[in-house]
SEKETOR-446267 format. One line per 2 residues: number of its first residue (from 0); their letters; for each residue x, z, y of C-alpha. Coordinates in steps of 0.001 Angstrom, whole numbers, plus 524288, in hexadecimal, padded with zeros to 5 digits. Layout:
% SEKETOR-446267
NUM = A = X Z Y  ...
***
This chain:
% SEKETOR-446267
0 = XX = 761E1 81272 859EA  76111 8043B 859F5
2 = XX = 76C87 7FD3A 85248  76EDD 7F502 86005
4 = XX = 77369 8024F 86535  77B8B 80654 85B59
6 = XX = 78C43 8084F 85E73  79674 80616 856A1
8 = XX = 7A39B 8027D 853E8  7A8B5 7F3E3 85439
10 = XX = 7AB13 7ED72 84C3E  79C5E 7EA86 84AE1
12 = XX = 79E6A 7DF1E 84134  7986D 7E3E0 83162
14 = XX = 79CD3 7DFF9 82623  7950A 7E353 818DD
16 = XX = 7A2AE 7EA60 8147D  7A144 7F937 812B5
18 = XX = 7ADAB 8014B 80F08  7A996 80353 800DC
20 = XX = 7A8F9 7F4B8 7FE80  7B736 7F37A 8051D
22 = XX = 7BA30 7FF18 7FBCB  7B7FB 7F7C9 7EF7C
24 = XX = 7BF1D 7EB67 7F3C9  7C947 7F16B 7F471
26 = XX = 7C9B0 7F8B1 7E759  7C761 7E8DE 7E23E
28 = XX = 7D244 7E466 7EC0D  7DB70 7EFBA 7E475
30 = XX = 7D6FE 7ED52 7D6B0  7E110 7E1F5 7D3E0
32 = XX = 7EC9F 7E935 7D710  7E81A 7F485 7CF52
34 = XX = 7E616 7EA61 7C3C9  7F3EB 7E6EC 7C734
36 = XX = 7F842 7F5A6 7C581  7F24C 7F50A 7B817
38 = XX = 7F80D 7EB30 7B28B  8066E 7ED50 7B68B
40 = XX = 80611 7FDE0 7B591  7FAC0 7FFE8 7AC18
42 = XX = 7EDE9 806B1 7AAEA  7F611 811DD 7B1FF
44 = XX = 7F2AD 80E33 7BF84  7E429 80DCA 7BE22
46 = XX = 7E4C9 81B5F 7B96B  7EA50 81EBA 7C59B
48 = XX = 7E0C2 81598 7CDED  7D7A5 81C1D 7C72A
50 = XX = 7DB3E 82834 7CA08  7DD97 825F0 7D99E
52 = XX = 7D139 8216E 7DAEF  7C9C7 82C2E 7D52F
54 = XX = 7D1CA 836AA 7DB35  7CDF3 82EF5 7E7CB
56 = XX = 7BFDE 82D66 7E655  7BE20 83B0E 7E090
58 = XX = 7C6B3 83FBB 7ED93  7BEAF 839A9 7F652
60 = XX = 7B19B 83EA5 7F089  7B5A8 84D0A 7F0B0
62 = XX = 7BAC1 84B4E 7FDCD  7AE71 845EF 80506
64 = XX = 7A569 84ECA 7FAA5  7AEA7 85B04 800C7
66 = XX = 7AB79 8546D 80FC3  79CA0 852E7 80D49
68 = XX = 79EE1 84330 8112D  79922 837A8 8094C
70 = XX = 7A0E3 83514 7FD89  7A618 829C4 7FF2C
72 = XX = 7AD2C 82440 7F1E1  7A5AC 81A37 7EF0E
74 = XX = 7AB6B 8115F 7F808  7B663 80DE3 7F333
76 = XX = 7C116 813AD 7FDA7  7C551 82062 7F55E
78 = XX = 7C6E2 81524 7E85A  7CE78 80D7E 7F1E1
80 = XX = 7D72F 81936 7F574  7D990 81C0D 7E688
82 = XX = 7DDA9 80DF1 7E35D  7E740 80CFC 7EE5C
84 = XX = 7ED92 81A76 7EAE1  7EF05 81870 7DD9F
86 = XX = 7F4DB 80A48 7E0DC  7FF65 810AA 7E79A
88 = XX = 80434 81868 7DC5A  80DEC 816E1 7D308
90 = XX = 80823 81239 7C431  80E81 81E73 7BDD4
92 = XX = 806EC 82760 7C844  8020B 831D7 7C129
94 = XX = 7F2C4 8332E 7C077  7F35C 83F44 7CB03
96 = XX = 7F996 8377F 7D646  7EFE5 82DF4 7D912
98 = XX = 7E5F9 83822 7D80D  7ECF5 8419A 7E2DB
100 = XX = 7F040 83647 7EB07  7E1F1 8328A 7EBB8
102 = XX = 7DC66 83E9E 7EDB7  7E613 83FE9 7F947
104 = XX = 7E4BD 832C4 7FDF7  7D531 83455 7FDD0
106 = XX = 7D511 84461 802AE  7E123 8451C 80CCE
108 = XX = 7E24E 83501 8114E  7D242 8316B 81180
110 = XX = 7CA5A 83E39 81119  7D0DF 84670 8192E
112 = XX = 7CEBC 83BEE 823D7  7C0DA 83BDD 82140
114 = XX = 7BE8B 830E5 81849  7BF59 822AD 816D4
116 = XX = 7C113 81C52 825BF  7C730 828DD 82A34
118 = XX = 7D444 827CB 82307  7E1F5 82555 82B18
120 = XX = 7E985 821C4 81E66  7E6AF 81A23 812C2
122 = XX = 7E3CD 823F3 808A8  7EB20 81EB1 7FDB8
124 = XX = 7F743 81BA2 805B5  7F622 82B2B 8084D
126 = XX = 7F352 82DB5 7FD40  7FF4C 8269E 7F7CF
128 = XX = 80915 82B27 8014D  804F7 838E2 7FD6A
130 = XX = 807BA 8364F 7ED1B  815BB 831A9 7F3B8
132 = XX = 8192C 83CCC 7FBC1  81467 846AE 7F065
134 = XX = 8187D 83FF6 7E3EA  822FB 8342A 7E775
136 = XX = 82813 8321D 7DA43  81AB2 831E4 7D27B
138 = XX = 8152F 8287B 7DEA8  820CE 81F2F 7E0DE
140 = XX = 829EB 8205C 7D3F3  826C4 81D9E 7C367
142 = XX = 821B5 80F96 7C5F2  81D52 80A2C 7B86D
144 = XX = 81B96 7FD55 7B2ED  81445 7F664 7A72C
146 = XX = 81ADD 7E908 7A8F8  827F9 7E742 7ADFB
148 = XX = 82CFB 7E27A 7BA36  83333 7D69D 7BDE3
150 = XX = 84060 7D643 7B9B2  84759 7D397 7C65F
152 = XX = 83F7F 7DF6D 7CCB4  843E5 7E694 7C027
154 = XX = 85338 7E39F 7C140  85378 7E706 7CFE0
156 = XX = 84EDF 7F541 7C99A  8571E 7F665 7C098
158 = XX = 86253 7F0E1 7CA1A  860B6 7FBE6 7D0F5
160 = XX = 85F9F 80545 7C601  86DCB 801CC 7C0E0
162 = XX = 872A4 803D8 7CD9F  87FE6 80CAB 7CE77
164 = XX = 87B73 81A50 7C977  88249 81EFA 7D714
166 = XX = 876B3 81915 7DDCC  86B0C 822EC 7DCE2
168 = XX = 85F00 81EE2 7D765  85304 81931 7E23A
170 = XX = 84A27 8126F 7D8FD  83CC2 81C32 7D4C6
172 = XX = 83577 8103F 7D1F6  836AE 8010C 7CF22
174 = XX = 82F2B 7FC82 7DA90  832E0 7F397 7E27F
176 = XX = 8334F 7F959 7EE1B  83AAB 8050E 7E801
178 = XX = 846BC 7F9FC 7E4F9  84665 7F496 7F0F2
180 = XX = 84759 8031F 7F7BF  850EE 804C0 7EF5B
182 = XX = 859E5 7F8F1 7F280  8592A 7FCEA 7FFA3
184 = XX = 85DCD 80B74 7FED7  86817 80951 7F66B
186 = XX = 8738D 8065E 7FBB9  87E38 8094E 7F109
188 = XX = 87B23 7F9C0 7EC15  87F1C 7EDDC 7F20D
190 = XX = 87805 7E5FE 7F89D  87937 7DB80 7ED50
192 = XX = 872A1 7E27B 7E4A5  868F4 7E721 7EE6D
194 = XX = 86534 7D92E 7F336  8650D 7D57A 7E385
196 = XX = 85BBB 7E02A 7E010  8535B 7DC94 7ECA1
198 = XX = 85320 7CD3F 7E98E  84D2D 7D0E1 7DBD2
200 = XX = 8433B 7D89D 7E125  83FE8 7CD75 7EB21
202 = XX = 83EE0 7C39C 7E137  83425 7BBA7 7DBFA
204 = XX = 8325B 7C13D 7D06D  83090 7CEAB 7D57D
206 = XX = 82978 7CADD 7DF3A  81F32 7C5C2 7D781
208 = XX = 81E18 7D17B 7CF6E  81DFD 7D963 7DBD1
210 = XX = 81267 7D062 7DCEC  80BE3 7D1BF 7D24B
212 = XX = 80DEF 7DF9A 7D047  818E8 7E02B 7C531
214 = XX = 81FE6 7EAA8 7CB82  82170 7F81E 7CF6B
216 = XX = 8182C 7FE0C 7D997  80B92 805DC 7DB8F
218 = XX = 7FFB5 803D0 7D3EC  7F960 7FAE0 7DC17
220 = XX = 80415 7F651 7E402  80BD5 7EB43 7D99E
222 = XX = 80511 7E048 7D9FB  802F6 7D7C0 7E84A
224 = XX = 7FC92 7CFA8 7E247  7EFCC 7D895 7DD9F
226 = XX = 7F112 7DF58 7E937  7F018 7D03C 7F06A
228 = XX = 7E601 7CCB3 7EAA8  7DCB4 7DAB4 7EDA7
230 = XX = 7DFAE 7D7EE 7FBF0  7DC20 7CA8D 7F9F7
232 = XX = 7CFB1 7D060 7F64E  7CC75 7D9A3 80147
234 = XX = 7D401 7CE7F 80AD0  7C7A6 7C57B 805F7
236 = XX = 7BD4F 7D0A0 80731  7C2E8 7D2C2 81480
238 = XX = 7C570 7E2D7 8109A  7D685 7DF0F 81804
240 = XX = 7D9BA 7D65E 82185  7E70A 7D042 82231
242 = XX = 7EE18 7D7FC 82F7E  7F294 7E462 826FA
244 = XX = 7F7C5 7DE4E 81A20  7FE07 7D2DF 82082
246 = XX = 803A7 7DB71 82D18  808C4 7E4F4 82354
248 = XX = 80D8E 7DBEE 818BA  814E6 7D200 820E5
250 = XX = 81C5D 7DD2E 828DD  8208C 7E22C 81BF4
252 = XX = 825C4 7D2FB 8184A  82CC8 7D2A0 826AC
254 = XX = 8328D 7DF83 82629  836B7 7DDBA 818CB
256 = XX = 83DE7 7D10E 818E5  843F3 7D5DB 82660
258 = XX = 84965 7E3A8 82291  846AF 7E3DC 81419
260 = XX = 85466 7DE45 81033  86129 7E5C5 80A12
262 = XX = 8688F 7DF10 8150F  86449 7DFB6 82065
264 = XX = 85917 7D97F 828E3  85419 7CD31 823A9
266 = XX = 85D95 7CED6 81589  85068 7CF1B 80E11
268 = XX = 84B17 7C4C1 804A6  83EFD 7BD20 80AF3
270 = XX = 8386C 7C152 7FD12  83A85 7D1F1 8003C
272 = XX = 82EC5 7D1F4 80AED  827EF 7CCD7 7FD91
274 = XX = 82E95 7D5E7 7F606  827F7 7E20E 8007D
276 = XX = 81A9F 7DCEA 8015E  8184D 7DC2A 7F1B0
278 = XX = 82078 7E9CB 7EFDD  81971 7F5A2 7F07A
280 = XX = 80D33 7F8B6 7F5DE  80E0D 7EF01 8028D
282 = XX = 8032E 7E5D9 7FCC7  7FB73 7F1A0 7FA9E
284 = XX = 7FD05 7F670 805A7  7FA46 7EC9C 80F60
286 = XX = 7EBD8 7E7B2 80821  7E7FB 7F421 802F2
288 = XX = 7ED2D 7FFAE 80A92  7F19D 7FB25 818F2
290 = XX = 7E36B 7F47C 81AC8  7D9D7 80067 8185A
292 = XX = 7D06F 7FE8A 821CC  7CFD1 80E1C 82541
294 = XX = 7DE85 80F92 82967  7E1A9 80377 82E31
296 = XX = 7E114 7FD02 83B82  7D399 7F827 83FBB
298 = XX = 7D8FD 7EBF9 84A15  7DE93 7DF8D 84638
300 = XX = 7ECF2 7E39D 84D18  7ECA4 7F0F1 847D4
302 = XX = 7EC66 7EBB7 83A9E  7F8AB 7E2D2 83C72
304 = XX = 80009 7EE49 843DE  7FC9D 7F6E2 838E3
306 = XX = 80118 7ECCC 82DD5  80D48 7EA8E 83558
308 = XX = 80F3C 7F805 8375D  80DA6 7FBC9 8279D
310 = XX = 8174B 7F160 82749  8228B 7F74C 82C8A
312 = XX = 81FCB 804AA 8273E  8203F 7FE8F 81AC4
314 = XX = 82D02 7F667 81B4D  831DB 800D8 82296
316 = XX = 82EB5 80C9B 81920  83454 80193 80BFA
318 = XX = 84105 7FE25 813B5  84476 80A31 81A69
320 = XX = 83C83 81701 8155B  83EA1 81F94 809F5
322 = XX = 832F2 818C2 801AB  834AD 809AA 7FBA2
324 = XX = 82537 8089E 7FF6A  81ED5 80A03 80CC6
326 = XX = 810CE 803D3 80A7D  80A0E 81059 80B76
328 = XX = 810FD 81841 81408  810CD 80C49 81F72
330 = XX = 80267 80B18 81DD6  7FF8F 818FF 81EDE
332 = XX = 8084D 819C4 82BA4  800E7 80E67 830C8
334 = XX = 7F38C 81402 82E5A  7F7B4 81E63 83789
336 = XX = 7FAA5 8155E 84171  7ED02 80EEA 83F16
338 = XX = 7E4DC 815AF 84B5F  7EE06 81434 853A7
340 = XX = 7EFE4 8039F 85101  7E011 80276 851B3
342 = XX = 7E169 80889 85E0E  7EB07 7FF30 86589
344 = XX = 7E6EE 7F30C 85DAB  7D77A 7F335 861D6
346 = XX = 7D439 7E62A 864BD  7D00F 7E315 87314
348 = XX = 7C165 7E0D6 875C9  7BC09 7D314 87423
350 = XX = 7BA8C 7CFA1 8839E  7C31B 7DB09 887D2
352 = XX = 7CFEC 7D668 8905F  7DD16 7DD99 890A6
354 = X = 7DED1 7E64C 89E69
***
């Protein structure tokens, strides 16, 4: 048939992009924060990088071998999948977790689905929240370090290790997040100490280690700054586009400096929304995670609604839920919700007028 008869589906724009090439950016865009990881945890958490992404690749070769499909590995997607898993995990993970989570993430949250493009979740945000409903202490507790951590973030844990032995131990691990979950839920100390604990954590000098990455947290979660700079990268190659990150991120700052307080409404420190965005695996989450092309919205509103919608779910889940971190679990909730945005956020037709 003649190519001036041929159908398909708008947009009919091409770029000379292909997904392998998008693939590989983003292993580049991830390799400073895993750099990051090394220098801060050790050799450790390329070992376990390493062994994500094999367990990933070698998953998603048996898989489409067993279904008779192309095999697909070399571009890039099942690496991708490793590298994210593994940067969700806790430096002291032993070598088996990262493995199982990948081979879960790649068999149960892509595979199963029918491949790359066919996926409702992010497979290594499944893959993750599987690790933490079957092992919780190994995933979330034992965080490591090889230098040590600013000293006001230190004293605020060890404030609340000398508290009154009447007072039942919350702290598994000296992340941030965990203190702040922790200052929250207890309510056997005043509201001094409380608001002195939380004005260390808020300060300057944590803050820029919280930057940096010289603190407690997932592998590839520490340091903003690497993590900045990889989405800097893939901003510039035009891989994300600004609506999910800065939806997401600024609802978290809003919410934050709003209900985040000991107080009250509004009883927060300006410098807390700060404090959220460079804690856990919010930075992460918003570049890396939130904008996968596969499972998240297609139109220009849907991907504000569904950054402002991880948002909540996230402030929500740290200020209210069991868990001091809600990064994963709001953008898997979201990606559910991802059909049915696309679907009341198509654009109108250039020419067409409203009935």
């Amino acid at each position: 048939m003649n190519d001036v008869y041929a159908v398909s589906a708008a947009p009919h724009v091409k770029q000379d992009i292909s997904v392998s090439s998008v693939m590989w950016q983003v292993v580049i865009a991830l390799t400073p924060a895993l750099l990051v990881s090394i220098y801060f945890f050790g050799f450790q958490t390329l070992l376990l990088t390493l062994y994500a992404v094999v367990a990933a690749v070698l998953t998603e070769a048996l898989i489409q071998k067993f279904r008779k499909v192309p095999v697909t590995i070399s571009d890039g997607s099942a690496v991708v999948t490793g590298i994210l898993l593994a940067f969700n995990l806790n430096s002291a993970s032993p070598w088996w977790l990262p493995v199982i989570g990948s081979v879960f993430a790649i068999a149960i949250g892509k595979q199963i689905f029918g491949g790359l493009g066919y996926n409702i979740f992010n497979p290594a945000l499944l893959g993750r929240a599987f690790l933490v409903a079957s092992w919780p202490t190994l995933t979330t507790a034992g965080w490591k370090f090889t230098v040590p951590m600013s000293n006001l973030f230190q004293s605020s844990i060890n404030g609340l290790r000398n508290l009154p032995s009447n007072i039942p131990e919350a702290i598994t691990s000296a992340t941030p997040l965990g203190v702040v979950k922790t200052l929250r839920d207890t309510t056997m100390i005043s509201n001094n100490m409380a608001n002195t604990v939380m004005d260390n954590l808020t300060g300057m000098n944590t803050l820029q280690d919280l930057f940096w990455g010289n603190i407690g947290g997932c592998i590839g979660e520490i340091s903003a700054a690497a993590l900045l700079i990889g989405a800097a990268f893939l901003a510039w190659k035009h891989i994300i586009e600004w609506r999910i990150p800065v939806s997401y991120i600024g609802t978290v700052f809003v919410l934050t400096y709003i209900f985040g307080g000991i107080n009250g409404l509004f009883s927060a420190s300006i410098m807390l929304p700060f404090f959220h965005i460079l804690s856990g695996g919010l930075i992460l989450g918003a570049f890396f995670m939130a904008t996968d092309m596969v499972t998240s919205p297609v139109t220009k509103k849907g991907r504000l609604i569904f950054g402002l919608g991880c948002g909540i779910l996230t402030v929500v889940i740290r200020l209210v839920g069991g868990y001091p971190e809600g990064v994963s679990y709001s953008i898997l909730l979201m990606n559910i919700s991802v059909p049915l945005i696309d679907k009341f956020t198509v654009p109108r037709t250039f020419g067409e007028k409203k009935k």
